[in-house]
N, C-alpha and C positions, 0 to 999 in steps of 0.2 A: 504493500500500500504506500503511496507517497506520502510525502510531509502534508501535500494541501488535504489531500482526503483524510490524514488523521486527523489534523485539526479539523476539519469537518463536524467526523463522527464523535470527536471529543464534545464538540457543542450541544450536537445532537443529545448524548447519552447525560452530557450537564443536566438540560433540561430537563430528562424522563426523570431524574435520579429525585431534582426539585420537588418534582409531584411527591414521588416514592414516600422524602423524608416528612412533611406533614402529616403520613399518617402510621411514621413505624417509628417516634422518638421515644427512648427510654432514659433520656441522660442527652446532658451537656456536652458541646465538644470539650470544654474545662475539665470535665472530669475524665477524658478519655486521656486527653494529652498529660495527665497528672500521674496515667499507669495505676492506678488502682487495681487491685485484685479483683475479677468477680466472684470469684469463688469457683468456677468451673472451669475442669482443665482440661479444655478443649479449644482445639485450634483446628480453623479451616485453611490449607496453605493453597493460593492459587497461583498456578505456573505459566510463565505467560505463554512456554511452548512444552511437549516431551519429545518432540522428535530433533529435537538439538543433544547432544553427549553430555556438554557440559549441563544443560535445566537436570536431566536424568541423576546425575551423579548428585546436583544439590539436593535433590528429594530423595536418595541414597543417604546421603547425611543426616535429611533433618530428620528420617524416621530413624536412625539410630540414634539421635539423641532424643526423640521423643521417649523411646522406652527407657532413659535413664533418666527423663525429667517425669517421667509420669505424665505424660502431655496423651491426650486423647487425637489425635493428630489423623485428619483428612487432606489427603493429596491432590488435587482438580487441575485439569489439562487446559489451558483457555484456548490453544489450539492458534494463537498469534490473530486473534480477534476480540477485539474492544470488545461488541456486544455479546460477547460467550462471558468475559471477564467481568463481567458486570451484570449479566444473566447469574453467575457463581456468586458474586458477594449479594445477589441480591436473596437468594435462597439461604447465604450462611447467617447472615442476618437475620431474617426469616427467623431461622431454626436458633436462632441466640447462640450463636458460639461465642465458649469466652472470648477466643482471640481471633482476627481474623488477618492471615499474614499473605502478601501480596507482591508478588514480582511482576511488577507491570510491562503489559502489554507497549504499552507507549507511554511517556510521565506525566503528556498531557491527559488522554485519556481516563486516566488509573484516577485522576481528583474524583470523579463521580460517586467511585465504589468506597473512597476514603472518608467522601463526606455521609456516603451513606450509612456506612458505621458508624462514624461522628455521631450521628444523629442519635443511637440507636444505644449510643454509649457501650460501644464497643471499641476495644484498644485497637489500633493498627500497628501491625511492625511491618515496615516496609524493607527490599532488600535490593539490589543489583543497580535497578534503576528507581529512579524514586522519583514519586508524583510532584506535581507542579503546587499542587493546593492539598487542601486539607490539613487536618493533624495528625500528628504521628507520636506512636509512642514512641518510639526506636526507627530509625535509619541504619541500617548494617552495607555495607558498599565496600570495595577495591577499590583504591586509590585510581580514578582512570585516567587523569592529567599526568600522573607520575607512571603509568601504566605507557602511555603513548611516549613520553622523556627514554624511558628505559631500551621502550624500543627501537627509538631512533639513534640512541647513541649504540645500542648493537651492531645497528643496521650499520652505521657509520664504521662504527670498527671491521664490522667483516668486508667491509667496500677498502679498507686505509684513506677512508675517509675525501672519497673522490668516485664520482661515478654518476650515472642518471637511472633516477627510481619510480617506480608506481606504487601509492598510496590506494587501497582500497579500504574504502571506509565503511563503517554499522550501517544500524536503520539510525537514522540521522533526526526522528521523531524521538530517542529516547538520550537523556544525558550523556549514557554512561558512551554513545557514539559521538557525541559535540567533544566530550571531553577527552577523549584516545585521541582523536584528532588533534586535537588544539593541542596536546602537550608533544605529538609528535611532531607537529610543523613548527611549534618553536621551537623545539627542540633542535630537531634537523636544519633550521634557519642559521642555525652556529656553525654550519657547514657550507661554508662558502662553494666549495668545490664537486655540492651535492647537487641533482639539478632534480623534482620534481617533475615527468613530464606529464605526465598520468592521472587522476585522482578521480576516481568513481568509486559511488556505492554502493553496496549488492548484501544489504539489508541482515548482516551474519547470516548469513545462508552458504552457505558450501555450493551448489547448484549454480546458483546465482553468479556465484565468484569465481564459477570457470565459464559462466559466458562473459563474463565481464572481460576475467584476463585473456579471453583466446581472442575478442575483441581487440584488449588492446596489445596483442604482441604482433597481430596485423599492420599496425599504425607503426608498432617503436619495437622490431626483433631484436633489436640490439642493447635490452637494457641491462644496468646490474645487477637492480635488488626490488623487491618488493615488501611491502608492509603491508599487512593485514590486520583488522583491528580485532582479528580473534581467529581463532587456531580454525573453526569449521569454514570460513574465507580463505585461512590461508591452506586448506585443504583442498578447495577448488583451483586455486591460484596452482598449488603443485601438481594436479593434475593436468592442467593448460598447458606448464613448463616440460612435463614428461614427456608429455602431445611432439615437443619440440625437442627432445631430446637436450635439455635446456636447466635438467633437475640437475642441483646442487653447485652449475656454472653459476646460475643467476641468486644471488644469496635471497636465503626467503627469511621472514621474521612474522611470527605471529603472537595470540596472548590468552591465555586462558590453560594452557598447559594440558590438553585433552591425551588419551594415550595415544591418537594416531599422530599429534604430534610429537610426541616424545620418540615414538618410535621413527618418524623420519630424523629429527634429530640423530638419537643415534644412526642409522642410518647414511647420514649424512647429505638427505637429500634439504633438511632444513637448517636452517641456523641457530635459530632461537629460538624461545616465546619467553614472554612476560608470564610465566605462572601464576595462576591466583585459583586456586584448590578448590572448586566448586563444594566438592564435599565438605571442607570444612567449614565454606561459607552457610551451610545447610545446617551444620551441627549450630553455631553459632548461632543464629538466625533461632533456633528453637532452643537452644539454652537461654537467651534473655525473654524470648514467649514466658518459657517457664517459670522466668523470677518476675515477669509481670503478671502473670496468673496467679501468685503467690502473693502480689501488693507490693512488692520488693518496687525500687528506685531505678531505672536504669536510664543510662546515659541516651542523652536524646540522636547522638549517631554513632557509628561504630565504625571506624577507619579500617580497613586490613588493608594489609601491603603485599605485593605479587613478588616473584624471587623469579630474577633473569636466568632461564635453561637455558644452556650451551651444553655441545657435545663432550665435555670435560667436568660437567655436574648434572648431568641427565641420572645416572645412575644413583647420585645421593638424593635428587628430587625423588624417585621412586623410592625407596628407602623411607625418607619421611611420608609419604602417602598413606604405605603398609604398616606405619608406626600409629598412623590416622585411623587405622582400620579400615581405608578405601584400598585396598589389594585390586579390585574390578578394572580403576582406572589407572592400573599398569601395564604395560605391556608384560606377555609372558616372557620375552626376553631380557627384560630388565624387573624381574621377581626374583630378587636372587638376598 
């Protein structure tokens, strides 16, 4: 969906929500954003996709730590559509769940389903990308401006800091793709002798990101490197470069740390990613539910930092995964 249609449907779904919240208040936004316990420990978690590796792995996590938080924990596929995601918080509402935690679909969009909780006096913890409006109890996020920095100064070192690259960027409706972006192009800006030719986006889609790059290796066969603002892009991307017999000349850099990229990493068909451990982000995410279901205080956002894979710490990133008890997203060649 483009930028102008989400904002669209985001107004659209505002609207319905407005009706919704007049006749389903049980509480103040004051009292949501303040984390009060309700007493029930139950959490509905809504994803904005599961046919992505990395949404999979988080809802991996957050139900292993639901069973050591005690959290009564319902998993929902929003399927990468506003009105499904807001069809879902409008049922979990409905049905009064304590918590109702939310990976949005887009960050505009996602305000609807936050205000309709709000309304309803139910806490929100939001996670990945984070809504535009509303209150929240918690915000949990990867650093994604320091996330796109890391990348480019990879990207840079595996070039010696000279060469001409393609930028393919998120869906471009949600933060966590404004901010990869932005921290990569300042970043890479300090590289005078880096040349940007490229820069198209292909929505984290893997599919997407190899029409994208077969597109533009058309236009520019002769580039260095590419960046991708997340490993299932930069999966597409290596598939386009294969196409061309072009895997591991052209350096590739992605982020999210998925096992097919760890595996070309070692491999040596990629360069890098920006890691940021879905699973743990999952575990997290339902460990602070748990201490607001409980009435506990939790901090109104929650920062994690990603750790730069290269072919020379692939192996100790796997390592800490299985120390996570995410063993799934290892490759079986580096389960050791």
């Amino acid at each position: 969906m483009s930028v102008t249609r989400t904002v669209r449907a985001a107004a659209a779904l505002a609207a319905v929500t407005a009706l919704a919240l007049t006749g389903c208040s049980r509480g103040s936004a004051s009292d949501t954003a303040s984390a009060k316990g309700s007493g029930k420990k139950t959490a509905t978690l809504i994803m904005s996709t599961l046919n992505n590796p990395f949404f999979v792995s988080v809802g991996n996590g957050a139900k292993s730590q639901a069973a050591k938080s005690g959290v009564k924990l319902s998993v929902q596929n929003a399927n990468n559509s506003d009105s499904t995601a807001l069809n879902l918080a409008t049922t979990a509402v409905s049905k009064q769940v304590g918590a109702l935690i939310i990976d949005p679909v887009s960050s505009t969009s996602a305000t609807a389903s936050v205000k309709q909780a709000n309304g309803a006096g139910i806490p929100v913890m939001a996670f990945d990308r984070k809504p535009e409006g509303g209150k929240l109890a918690s915000f949990i996020g990867y650093d994604a401006i320091q996330a796109g920095r890391n990348a480019a100064d990879a990207l840079a070192k595996s070039l010696g800091e000279k060469g001409t690259i393609v930028e393919i960027q998120g869906l471009l409706g949600t933060n966590v793709a404004q901010d990869r972006s932005k921290g990569f192009e300042e970043e890479i800006a300090k590289y005078p002798k880096i040349k940007t030719v490229a820069k198209q986006a292909a929505d984290f889609d893997r599919a997407k990101a190899l029409d994208v790059m077969t597109n533009i290796l058309q236009a520019h066969p002769d580039i260095d490197g590419v960046y991708a603002a997340n490993d299932e892009m930069a999966m597409g991307a290596l598939a386009a470069l294969k196409s061309r017999h072009l895997a591991g000349k052209v350096k590739l850099v992605g982020n999210d740390g998925i096992a097919d990229a760890l595996a070309a990493i070692q491999a040596g068909t990629m360069y890098a990613t920006n890691a940021e451990s879905p699973y743990a982000l999952g575990q997290k995410v339902v460990s602070l539910t748990g201490q607001v279901l409980d009435g506990k205080k939790v901090s109104a956002a929650e920062t994690l930092q990603g750790k730069l894979v290269t072919k020379s710490t692939v192996q100790e990133y796997a390592q800490y995964l299985v120390s996570i008890g995410d063993s799934a997203d290892v490759p079986a060649a580096l389960r050791k």
